[in-house]
C-alpha atoms as a printed R data frame, in Angstrom:
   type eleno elety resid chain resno       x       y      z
1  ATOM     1    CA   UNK     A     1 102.979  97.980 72.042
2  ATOM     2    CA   UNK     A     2 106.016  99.388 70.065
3  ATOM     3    CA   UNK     A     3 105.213 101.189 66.800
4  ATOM     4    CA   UNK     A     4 106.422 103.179 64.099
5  ATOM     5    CA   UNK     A     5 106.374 106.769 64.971
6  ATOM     6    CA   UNK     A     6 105.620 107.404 61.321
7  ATOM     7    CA   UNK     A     7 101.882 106.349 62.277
8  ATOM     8    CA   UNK     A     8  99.189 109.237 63.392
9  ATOM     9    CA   UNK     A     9 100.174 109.548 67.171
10 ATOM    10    CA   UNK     A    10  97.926 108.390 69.925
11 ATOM    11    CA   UNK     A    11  97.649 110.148 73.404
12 ATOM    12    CA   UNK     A    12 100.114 108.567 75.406
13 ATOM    13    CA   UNK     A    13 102.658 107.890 73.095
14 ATOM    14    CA   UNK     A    14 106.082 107.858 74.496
15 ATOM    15    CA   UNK     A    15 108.878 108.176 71.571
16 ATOM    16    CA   UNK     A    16 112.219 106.305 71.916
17 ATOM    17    CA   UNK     A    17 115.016 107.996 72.092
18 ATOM    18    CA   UNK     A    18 117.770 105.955 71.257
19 ATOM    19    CA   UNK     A    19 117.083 103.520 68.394
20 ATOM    20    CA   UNK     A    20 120.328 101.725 68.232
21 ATOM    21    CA   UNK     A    21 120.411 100.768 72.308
22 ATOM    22    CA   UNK     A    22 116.259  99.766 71.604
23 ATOM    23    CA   UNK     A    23 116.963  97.273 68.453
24 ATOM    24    CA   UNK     A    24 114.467  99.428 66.723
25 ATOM    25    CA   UNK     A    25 115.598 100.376 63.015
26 ATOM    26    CA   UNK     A    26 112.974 103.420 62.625
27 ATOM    27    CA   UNK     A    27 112.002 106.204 64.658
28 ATOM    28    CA   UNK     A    28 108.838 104.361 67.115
29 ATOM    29    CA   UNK     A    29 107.158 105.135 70.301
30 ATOM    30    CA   UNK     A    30 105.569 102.829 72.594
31 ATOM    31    CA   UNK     A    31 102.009 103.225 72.209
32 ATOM    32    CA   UNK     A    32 100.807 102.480 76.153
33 ATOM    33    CA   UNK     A    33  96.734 102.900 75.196
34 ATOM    34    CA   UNK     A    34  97.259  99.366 73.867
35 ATOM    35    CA   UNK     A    35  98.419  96.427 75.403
36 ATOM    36    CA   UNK     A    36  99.331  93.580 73.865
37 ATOM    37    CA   UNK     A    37 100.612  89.778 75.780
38 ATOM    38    CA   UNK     A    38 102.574  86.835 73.813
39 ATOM    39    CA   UNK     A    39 103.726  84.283 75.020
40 ATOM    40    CA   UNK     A    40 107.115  84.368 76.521
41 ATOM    41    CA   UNK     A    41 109.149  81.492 74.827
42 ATOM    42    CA   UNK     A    42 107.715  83.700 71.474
43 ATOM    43    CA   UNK     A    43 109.338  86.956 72.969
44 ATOM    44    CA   UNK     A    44 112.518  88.115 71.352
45 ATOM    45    CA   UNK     A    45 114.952  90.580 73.169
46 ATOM    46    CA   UNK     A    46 115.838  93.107 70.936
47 ATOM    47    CA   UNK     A    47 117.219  95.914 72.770
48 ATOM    48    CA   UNK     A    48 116.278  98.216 75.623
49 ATOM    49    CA   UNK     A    49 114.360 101.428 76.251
50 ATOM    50    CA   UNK     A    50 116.055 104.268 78.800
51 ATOM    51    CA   UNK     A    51 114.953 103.818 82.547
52 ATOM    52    CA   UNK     A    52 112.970 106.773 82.116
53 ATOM    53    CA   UNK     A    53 111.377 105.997 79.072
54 ATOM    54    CA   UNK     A    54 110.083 102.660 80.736
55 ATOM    55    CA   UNK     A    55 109.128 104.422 83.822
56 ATOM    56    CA   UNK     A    56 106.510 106.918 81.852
57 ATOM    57    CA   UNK     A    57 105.492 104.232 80.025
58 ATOM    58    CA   UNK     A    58 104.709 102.101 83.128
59 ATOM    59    CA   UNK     A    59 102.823 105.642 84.940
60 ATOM    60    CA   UNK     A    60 101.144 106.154 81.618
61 ATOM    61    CA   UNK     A    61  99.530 101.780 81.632
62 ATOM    62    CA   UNK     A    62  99.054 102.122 85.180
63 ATOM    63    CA   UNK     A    63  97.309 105.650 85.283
64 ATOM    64    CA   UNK     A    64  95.050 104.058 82.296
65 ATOM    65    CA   UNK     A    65  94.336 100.687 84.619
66 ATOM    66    CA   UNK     A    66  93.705 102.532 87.857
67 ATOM    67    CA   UNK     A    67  96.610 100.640 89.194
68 ATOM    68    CA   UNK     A    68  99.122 102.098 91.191
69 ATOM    69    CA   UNK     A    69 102.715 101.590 89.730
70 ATOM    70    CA   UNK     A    70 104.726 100.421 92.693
71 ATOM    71    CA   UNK     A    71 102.527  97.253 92.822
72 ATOM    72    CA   UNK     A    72 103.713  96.462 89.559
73 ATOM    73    CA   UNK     A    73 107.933  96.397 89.746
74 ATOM    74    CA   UNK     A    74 110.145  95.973 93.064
């Protein structure tokens, strides 16, 4: 989940950096302690987050699951 950074913060919040390259027109963070799913054809690209923005995030939802990381990207 991606959310304004204007809301209380959450542990495990990871702020993004660079709005512009993200699509994002406020200061956010991706809030990993909750996961949300839609359906793809519904998903909209709107920009990217920084490698190592989307690596923490991915620790951060894995640590939370249990699950170790490397089973979840090649």
């Amino acid at each position: 989940m991606i959310t304004s950074a204007a809301n209380r913060g959450w542990p495990g919040d990871i702020s993004i950096a660079n709005l512009s390259t993200a699509g994002l027109p406020a200061p956010s963070v991706i809030r990993t302690a909750k996961i949300a799913t839609i359906e793809t054809n519904d998903a909209v690209k709107l920009g990217r987050i920084s490698t190592p923005a989307l690596k923490k995030a991915l620790d951060a939802v894995a640590t939370a699951l249990a699950l170790n990381r490397n089973h979840l990207v090649s």
